[in-house]
C-alpha positions in Angstrom: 5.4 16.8 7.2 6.8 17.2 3.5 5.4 17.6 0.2 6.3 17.2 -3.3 4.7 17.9 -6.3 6.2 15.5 -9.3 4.9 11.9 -9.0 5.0 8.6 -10.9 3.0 8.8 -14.4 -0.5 7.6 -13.4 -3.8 8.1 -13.8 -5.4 11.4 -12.3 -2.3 11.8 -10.4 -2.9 14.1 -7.0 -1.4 17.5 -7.0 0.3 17.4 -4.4 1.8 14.4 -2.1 2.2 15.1 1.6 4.4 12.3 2.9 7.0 11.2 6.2 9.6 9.2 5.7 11.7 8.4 2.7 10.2 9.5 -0.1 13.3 8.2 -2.8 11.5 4.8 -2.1 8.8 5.5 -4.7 11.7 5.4 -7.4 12.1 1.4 -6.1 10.8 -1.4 -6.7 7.7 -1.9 -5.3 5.1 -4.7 -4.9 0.9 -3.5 -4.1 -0.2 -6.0 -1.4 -4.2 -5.9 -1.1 -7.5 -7.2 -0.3 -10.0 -7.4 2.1 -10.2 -5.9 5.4 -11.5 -9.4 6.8 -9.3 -12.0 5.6 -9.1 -15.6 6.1 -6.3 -17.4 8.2 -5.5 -18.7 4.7 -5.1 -14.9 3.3 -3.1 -13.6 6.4 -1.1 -17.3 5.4 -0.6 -16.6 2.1 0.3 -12.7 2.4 2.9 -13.4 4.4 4.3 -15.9 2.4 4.2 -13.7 -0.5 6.3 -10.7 0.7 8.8 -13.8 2.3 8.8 -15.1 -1.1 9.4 -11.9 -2.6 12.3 -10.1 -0.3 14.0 -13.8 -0.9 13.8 -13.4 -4.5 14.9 -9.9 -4.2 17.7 -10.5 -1.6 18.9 -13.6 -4.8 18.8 -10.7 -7.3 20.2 -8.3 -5.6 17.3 -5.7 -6.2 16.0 -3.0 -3.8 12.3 -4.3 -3.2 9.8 -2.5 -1.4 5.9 -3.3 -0.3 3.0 -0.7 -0.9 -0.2 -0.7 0.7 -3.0 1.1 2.3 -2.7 0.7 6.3 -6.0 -0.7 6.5 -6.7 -3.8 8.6 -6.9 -7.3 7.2 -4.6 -7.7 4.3 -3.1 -4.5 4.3 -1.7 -4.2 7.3 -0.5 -7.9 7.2 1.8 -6.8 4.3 3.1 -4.1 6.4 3.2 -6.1 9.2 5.6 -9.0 7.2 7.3 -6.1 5.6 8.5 -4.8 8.7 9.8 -8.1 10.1 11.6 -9.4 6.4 13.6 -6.1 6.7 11.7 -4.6 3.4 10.5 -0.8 3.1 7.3 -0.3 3.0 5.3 2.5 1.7 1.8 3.0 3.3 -0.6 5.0 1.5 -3.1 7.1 3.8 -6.9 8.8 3.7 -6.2 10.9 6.1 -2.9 13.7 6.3 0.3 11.6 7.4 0.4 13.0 11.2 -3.4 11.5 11.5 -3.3 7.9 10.7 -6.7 6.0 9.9 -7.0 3.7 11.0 -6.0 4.6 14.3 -5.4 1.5 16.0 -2.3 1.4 13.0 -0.6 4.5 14.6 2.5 2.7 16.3 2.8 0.7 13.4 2.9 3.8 11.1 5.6 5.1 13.4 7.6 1.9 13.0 7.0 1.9 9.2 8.8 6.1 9.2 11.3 4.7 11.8 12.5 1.8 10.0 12.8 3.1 6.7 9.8 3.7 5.2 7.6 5.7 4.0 3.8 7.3 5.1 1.7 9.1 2.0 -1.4 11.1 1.5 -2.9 13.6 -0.7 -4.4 14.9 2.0 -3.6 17.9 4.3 -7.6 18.0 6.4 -8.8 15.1 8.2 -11.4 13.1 6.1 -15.7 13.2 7.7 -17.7 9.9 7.6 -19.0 11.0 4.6 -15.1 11.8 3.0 -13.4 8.5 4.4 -14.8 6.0 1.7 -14.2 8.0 -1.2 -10.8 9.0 0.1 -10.2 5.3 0.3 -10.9 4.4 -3.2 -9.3 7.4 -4.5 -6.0 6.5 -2.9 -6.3 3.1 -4.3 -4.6 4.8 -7.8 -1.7 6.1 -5.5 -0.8 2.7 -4.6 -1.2 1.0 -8.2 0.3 4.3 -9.7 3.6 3.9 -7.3 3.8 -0.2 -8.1 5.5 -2.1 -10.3 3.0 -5.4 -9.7 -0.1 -5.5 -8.0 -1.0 -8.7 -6.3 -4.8 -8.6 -4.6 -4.5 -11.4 -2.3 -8.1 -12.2 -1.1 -11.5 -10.4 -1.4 -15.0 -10.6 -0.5 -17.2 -9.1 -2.8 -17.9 -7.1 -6.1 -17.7 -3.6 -4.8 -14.6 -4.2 -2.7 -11.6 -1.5 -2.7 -10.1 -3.8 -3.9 -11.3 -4.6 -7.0 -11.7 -0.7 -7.4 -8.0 -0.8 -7.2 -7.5 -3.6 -9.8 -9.6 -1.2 -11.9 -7.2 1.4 -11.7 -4.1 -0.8 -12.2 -5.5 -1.6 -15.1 -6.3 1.4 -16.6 -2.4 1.9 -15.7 -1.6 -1.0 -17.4 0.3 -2.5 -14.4 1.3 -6.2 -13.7 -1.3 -8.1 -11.7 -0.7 -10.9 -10.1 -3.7 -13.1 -8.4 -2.2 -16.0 -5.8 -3.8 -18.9 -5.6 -4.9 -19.1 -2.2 -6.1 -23.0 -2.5 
């Protein structure tokens, strides 16, 4: 496990970053994929066909693209998940210290992720209680918006989602949202 202490200008940034992998991919370009833990075919559909759309349009340009998200299931992980298989890097932004990965059914995933390029993040050195793990998931919300160009929340369920907590924050950071049209 590294650390660095020099980050991406951003709201509230952490201290200190704790991170596997290659960390020079924060300095890319990089898409925020998110939404809901519980998506619809149609979301998983459309996810997908977003980060295909994107590494195309990258691959056209000639630009170094990469995919940021939180590990979490649903549309998170998707993003990861097509990342991985398009051949993009793709940063995944933890609650939990980088050699403890929440959720932990994502573990060989994370691995892949590190192995193939990428990059695993957290703030976090101690492993988050019940009561820690839901703040610690909005919180990092600002890591991921903070570290993208565009943010693109796919599909979610309800008014105090994560997020919409982290379209708050992009705003605030006065990034680029994007919301796909999912019908």
């Amino acid at each position: 496990m590294n650390s660095i202490d020099t980050f991406p200008a951003m709201i509230d940034p952490p201290k200190l970053l704790f991170y596997k992998g290659n960390i020079d991919l924060i300095n890319k370009y990089c898409i925020a994929i998110i939404g809901t833990r519980k998506p619809s075919q149609r979301g998983i559909d459309k996810t997908i066909e977003i980060v295909l759309n994107y590494s195309m349009q990258a691959a056209h340009e000639n630009k170094e693209l990469c995919i940021i998200s939180g590990l979490a299931m649903g549309i998170d992980i998707t993003a990861h998940i097509a990342a991985l298989k398009f051949n993009i890097p793709t940063i995944a932004v933890l609650p939990n210290p980088v050699n403890h990965i929440y959720p932990s059914r994502h573990t060989e995933i994370a691995f892949d992720i590190v192995s193939r390029g990428g990059l695993l993040l957290s703030e976090h050195n101690t492993i988050a209680n019940q009561q820690e793990i839901i703040p610690r998931l909005m919180l990092r919300n600002r890591i991921v918006t903070g570290i993208a160009s565009l943010i693109i929340p796919v599909e979610y369920n309800h008014l105090k989602s994560g997020t919409l907590n982290a379209v708050k924050y992009a705003q605030q950071q006065n990034k680029t949202i994007v919301h796909p049209d999912l019908f």
